[in-house]
VOGU-3710 file (C-alpha; in Angstrom, 3 decimals, decimal comma):
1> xxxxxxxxxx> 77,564/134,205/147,152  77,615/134,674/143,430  74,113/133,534/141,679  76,268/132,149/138,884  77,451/129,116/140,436  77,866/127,300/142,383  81,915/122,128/158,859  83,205/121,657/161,056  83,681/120,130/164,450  84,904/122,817/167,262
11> xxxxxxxxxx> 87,154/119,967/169,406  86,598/120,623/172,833  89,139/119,926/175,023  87,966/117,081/176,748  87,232/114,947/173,613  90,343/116,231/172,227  92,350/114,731/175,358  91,031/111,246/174,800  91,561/110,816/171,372  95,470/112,062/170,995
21> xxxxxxxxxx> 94,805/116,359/170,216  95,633/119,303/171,810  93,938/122,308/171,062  95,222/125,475/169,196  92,211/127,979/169,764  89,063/125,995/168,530  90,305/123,994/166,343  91,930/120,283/167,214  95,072/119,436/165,896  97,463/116,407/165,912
31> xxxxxxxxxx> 99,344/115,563/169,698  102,763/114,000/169,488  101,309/110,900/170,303  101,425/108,664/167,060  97,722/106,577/166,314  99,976/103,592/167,317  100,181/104,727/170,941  96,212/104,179/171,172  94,994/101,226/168,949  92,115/101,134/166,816
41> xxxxxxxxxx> 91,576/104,754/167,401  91,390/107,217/164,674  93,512/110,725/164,881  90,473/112,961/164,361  86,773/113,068/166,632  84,828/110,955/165,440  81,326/111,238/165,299  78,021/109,077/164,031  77,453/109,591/160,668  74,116/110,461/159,213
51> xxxxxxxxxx> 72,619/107,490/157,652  71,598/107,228/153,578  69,860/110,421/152,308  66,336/108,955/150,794  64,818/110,478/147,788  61,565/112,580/148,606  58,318/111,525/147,161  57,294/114,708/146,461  60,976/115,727/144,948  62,261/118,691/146,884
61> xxxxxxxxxx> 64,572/117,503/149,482  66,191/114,046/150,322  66,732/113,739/154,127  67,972/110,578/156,391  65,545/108,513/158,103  64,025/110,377/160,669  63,938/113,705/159,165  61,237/115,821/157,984  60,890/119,527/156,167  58,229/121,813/155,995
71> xxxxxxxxxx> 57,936/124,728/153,483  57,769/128,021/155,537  58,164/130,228/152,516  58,141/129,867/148,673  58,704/132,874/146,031  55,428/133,829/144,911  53,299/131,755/146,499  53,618/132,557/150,062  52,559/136,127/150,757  54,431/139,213/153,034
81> xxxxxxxxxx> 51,550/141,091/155,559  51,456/143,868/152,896  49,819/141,421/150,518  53,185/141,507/148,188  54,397/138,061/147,239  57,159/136,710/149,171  60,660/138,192/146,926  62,412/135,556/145,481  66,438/134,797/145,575  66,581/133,486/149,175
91> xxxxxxxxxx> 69,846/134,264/150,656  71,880/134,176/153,761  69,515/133,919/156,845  69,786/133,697/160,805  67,210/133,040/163,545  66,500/134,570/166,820  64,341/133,612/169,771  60,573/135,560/169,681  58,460/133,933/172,739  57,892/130,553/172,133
101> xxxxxxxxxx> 58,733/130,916/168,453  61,363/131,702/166,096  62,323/134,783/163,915  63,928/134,447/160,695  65,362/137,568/159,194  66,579/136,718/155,363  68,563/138,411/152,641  67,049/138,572/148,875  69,624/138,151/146,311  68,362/140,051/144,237
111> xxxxxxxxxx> 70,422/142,677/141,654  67,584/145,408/140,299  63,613/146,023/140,467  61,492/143,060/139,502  57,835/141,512/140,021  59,084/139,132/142,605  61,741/141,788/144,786  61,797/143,237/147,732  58,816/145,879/147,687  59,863/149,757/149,093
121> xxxxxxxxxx> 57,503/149,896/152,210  58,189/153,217/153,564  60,501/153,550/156,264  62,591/150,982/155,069  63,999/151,922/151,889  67,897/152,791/151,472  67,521/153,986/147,331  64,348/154,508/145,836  66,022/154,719/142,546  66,638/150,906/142,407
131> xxxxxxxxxx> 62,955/150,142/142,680  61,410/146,470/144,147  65,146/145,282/144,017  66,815/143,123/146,961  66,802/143,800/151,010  65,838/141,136/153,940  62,225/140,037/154,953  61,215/139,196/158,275  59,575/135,790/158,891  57,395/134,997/162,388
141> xxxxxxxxxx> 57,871/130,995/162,554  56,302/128,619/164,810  58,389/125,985/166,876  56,917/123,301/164,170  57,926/125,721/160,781  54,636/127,570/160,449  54,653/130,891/158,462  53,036/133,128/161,062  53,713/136,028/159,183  56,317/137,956/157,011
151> xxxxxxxxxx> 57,232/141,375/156,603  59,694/143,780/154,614  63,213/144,210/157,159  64,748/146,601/154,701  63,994/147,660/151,240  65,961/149,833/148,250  69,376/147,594/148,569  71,081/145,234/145,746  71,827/141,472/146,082  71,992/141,565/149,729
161> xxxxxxxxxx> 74,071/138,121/149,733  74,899/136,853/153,456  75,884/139,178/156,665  76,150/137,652/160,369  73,768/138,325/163,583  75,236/140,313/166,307  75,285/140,255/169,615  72,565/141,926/170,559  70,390/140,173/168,109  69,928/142,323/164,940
171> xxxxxxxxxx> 71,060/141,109/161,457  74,029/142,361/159,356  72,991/142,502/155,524  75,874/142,476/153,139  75,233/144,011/149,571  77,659/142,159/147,211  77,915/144,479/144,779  80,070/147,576/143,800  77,548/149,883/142,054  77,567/153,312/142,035
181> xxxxxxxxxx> 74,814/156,107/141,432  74,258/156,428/137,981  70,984/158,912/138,475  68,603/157,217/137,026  68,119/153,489/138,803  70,443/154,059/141,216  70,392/157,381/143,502  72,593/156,669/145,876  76,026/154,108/145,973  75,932/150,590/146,882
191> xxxxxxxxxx> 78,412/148,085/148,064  78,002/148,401/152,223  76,393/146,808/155,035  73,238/147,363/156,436  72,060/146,816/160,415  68,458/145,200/160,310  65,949/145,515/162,920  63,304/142,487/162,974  59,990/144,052/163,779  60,079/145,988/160,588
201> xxxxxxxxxx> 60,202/149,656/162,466  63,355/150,167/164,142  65,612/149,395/161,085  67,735/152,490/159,705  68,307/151,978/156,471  71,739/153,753/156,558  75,124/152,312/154,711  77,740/151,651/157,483  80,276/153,264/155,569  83,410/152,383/158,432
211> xxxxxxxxxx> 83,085/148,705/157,189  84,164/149,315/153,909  82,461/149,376/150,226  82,763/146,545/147,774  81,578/142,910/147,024  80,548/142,406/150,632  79,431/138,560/151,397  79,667/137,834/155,068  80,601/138,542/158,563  81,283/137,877/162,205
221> xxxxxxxxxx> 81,471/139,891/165,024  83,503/138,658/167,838  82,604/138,001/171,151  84,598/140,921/172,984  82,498/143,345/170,197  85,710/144,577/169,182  86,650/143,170/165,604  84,325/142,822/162,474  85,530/139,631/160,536  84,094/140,125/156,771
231> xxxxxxxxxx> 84,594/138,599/153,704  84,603/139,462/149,664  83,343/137,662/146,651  85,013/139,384/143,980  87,085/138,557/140,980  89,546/140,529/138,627  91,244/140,282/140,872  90,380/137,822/143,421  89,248/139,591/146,596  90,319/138,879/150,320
241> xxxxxxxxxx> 89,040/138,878/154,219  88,862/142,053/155,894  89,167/142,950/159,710  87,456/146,189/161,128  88,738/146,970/164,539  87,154/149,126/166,508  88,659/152,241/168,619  90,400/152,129/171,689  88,282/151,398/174,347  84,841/150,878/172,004
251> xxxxxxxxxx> 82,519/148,714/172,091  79,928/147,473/169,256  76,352/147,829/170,617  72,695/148,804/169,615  73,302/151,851/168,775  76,849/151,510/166,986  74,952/152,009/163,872  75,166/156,263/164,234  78,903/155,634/164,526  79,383/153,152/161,438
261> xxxxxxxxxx> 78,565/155,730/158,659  81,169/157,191/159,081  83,590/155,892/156,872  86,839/156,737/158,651  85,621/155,084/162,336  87,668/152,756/163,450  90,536/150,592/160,748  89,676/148,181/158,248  92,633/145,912/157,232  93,038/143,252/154,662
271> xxxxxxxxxx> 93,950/139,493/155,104  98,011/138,738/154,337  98,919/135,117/155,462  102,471/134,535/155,781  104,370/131,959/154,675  107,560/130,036/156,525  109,814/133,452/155,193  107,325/135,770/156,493  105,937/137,235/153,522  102,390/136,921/152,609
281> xxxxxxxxxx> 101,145/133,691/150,465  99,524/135,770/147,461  96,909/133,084/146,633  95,061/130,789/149,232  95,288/128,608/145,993  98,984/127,802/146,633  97,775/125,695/150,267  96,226/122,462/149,556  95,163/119,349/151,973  98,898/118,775/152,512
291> xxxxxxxxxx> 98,299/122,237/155,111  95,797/120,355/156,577  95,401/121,823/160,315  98,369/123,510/160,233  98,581/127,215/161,737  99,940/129,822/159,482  100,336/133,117/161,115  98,630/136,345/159,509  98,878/139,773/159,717  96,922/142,450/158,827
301> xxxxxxxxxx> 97,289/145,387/156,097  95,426/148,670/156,402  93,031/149,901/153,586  93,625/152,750/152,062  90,565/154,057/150,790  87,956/151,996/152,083  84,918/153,283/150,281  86,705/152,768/147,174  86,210/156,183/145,428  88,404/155,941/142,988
311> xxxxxxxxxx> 89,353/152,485/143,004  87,997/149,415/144,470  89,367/148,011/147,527  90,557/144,908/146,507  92,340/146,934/143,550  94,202/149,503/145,896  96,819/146,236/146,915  100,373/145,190/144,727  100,295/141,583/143,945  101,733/139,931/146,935
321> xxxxxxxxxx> 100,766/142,426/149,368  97,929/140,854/150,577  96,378/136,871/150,004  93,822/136,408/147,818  91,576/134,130/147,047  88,713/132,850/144,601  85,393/133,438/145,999  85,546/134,214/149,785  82,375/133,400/151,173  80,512/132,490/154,209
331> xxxxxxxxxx> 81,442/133,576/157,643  80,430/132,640/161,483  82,350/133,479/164,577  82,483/131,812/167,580  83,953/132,129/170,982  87,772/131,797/169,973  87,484/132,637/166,548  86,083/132,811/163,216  85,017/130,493/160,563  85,542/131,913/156,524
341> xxxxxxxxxx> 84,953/129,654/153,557  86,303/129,682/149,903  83,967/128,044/147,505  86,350/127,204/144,528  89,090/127,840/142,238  89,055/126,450/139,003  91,380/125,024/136,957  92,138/126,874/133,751  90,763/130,618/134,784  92,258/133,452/135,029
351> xxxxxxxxxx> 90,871/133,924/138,434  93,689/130,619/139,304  97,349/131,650/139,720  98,995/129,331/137,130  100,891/127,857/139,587  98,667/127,474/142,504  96,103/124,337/142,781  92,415/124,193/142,217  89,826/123,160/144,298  86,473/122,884/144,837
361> xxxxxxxxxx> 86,255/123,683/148,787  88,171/124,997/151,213  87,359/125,956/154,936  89,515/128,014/157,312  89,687/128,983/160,807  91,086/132,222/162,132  92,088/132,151/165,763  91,810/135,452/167,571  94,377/135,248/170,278  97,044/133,574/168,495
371> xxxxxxxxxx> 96,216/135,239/165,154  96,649/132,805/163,218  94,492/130,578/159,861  94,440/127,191/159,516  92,613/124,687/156,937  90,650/122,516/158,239  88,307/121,408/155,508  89,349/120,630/151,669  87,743/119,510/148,631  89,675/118,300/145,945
381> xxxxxxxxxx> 89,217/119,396/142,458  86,635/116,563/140,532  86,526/117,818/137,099  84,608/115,175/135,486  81,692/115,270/138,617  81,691/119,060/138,290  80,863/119,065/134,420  78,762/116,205/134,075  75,152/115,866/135,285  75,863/113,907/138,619
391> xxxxxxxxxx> 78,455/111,917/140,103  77,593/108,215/140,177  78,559/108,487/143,838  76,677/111,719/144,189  76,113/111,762/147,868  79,700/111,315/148,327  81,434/113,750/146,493  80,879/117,594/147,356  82,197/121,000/145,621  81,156/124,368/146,265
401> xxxxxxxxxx> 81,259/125,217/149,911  79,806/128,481/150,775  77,180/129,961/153,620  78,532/128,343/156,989  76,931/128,105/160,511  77,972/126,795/163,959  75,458/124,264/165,723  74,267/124,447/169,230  76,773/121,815/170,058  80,403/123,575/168,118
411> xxxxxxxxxx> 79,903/121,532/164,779  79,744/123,080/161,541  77,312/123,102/158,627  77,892/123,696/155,101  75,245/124,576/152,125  77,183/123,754/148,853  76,398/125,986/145,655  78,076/123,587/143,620  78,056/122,427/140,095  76,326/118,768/139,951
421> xxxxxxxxxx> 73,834/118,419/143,220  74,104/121,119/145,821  73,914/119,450/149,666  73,813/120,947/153,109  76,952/119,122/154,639  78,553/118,358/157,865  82,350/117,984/158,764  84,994/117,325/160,849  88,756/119,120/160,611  90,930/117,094/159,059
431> xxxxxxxxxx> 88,598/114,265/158,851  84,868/112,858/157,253  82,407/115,165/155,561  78,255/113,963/155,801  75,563/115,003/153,179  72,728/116,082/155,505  70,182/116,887/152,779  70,082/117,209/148,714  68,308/119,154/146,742  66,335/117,312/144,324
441> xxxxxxxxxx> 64,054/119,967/143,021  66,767/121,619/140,827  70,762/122,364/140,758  69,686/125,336/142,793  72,108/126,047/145,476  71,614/125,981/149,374  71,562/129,057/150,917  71,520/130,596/154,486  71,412/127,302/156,629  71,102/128,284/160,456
451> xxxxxxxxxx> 69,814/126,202/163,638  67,494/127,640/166,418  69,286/127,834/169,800  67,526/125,005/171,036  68,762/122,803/168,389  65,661/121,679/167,467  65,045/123,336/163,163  67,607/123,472/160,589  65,964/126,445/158,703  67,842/126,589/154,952
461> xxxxxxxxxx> 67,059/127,762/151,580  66,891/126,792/148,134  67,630/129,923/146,196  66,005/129,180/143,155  62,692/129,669/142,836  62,982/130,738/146,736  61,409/128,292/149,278  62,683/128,394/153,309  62,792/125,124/154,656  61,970/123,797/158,407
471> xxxxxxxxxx> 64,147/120,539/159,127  63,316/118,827/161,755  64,881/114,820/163,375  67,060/113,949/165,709  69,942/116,342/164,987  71,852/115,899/168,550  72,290/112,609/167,955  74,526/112,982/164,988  75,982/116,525/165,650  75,938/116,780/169,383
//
């Protein structure tokens, strides 16, 4: 996610039976049975919505009834075991099991040295040319949001944006940035992913070169630890959604990390969907609602240089080789396949096809085993709520999509870094999207939303100035 600017339901089978779907992968899609065949009943889950947001007394966040927050960590205020300040630019974020407590590993969006980055505590740092610049804390966190304690993850890396967890519970870190060494504050290029470690001693701060170098946002990792699923927020042009495969007969692990610097391992390929004469769409701009659940199948086209030497990755496809599209974002894989979100396309930019449509949201869903992408979440371009200083019906109308996670119970949760006031949403494909929470500190996006295993905290961020948030209510009973 860009510091510039600026959900879904998994249908499980049995619902899906009741209420007129079948199934293609994860995502439910209309049966041949028309709504008239069942009356009264809708042609999409439903589930309870979340009641009014109320205003906060104290002005950070507005929350339904029955929700709380606590701060867990806030740019300069809170403090890392060093003594340093906690960095600021709070980014994308996951949580693992610790005991009987939580531990938050979080990126630091943050582009070159400054009083409030990441400090270079030895052993962690990737460039020491780039100074106190971004990388990923570690945060110890009580079951009720208490700051137990917070350390440096990695060090000596630029706007480390989003990433994914993997399987065996160590976090991804995704540098979205293209950079080079110039020699003087930067030693060493930038652009890759990183493997983080959460106690702070294990991490190797080494570039995994085989997943490519450029603009890097998020990722996924499927379940069989055979695919990498990662995403680009570039412009000039637009960039696209990558697949790394792995060899034949290899497996991602703990120690895949020695085998990821090298930048030939395995094949990364770039996202080509394919329209009804079986060339690839060249804009994800050209599908609107009217696609709406409907499977488009893909294919995949190798990279040819994929640390981008010469030229960057995005720039080494012909128009029309590949699909595009305006801000690729957030990321999260599940069981059958793999969540990736496009924040917006604007009307009137060069970064718009003049033919294709804007938008303010899109969501899609590639399934693994019948390889194909479907939209199942849209948001309709609202020019005049984008540019002016809130919609009257704020709560109601949402732009600006962009880090995504999966619940405990399948359902999917947005953080908007939109233009007017940035939510954290929940959706359904094809059908209602709920504001969970608004920020009313600032027009500060959301960043890094992600739920404990037990369902229990909603941790999220507002980026700007940097506070971690513990939400806490009755969350099965509206997303369960």
């Amino acid at each position: 996610m860009s510091v510039d600017r600026r959900s879904v339901l998994r249908g499980a089978a049995a619902g899906a039976a009741g209420v007129g779907f079948t199934t293609v992968g994860a995502v439910p899609t209309l049966a041949e049975a028309t709504p008239a065949s069942r009356p009264g009943r809708a042609p999409f889950p439903q589930h309870r919505p979340f009641p009014p947001l109320l205003d906060d007394p104290k002005g950070i966040l507005a929350l339904p009834a029955g929700f709380k927050y606590k701060i867990v960590t806030e740019a300069g205020k809170t403090k890392l075991t060093t003594g340093h300040p906690t960095p600021d630019h709070h980014d994308g974020t996951a949580v693992f099991g610790h005991g009987n407590r939580y531990l938050l590993i979080q990126n630091h969006e943050i582009s070159g040295d400054g009083a409030l980055g990441v400090p270079p505590i030895e052993g962690t740092v990737y460039d020491t040319g780039v100074g106190a610049a971004g990388g990923c804390t570690v945060i110890d966190v009580d079951r009720d949001g208490t700051n137990r304690g917070e350390w440096v993850g990695i060090s000596g890396t630029l706007t480390n944006c989003a990433g994914g967890p993997t399987p065996w519970g160590t976090w991804m870190t995704c540098e979205e940035t293209e950079n080079k060494a110039n020699g003087t504050t930067r030693l060493k290029d930038h652009g890759y992913v990183f493997e983080v470690w959460g106690d702070g001693k294990t991490a190797h701060p080494v570039p995994l070169k085989a997943l490519g170098r450029y603009a890097h946002e998020a990722l996924a990792i499927d379940e069989d630890r055979t695919h990498v699923y990662l995403s680009e927020d570039a412009s000039g042009p637009n960039g696209t959604f990558y697949r790394w495969s792995a060899p034949r007969g290899y497996k991602l692990g703990p120690r895949s990390w020695q085998d990821l610097q090298n930048k030939d391992f395995g094949t990364l390929e770039a996202l080509a969907i394919l329209g009804d004469d079986g060339k690839p769409i060249p804009d994800v701009a050209y599908l609107t609602s009217a696609q709406l659940l409907r499977p488009f199948r893909v294919k995949w086209v190798p990279v040819p240089d994929r640390d981008g030497a010469a030229t960057s990755v995005r720039k080494q496809f012909t128009d029309g080789q590949i699909t595009r599209g305006k801000k690729f974002e957030g990321v999260f894989g599940t069981k059958d396949g793999v969540y990736v979100v496009n924040s917006y396309a604007e009307s009137g930019t060069s970064d718009l096809p003049a033919d294709a449509v804007p938008h303010d949201g899109m969501v899609w869903f590639y399934n693994y085993d019948a390889e194909t992408i479907q939209l199942v979440t849209y948001f309709p371009e609202n020019t005049a709520a984008d540019k002016g200083a809130g919609a009257k019906y704020d709560d109601y109308n949402f732009d600006g999509p962009d880090n995504v996670t999966v619940t405990p119970w399948g359902s999917l949760v947005l953080a908007e870094d939109g233009n007017a006031s940035s939510h954290v949403l929940s959706a359904t494909p094809g059908g209602p999207t709920y504001a969970i929470a608004r920020n009313q500190l600032n027009d500060s996006e959301f960043t890094g939303p992600t739920f404990s295993a037990d369902g229990k905290v909603l941790f999220v961020n507002i980026q700007t100035p940097g506070i971690t948030l513990a939400i806490t209510g009755p969350w099965r009973d509206y997303l369960g």
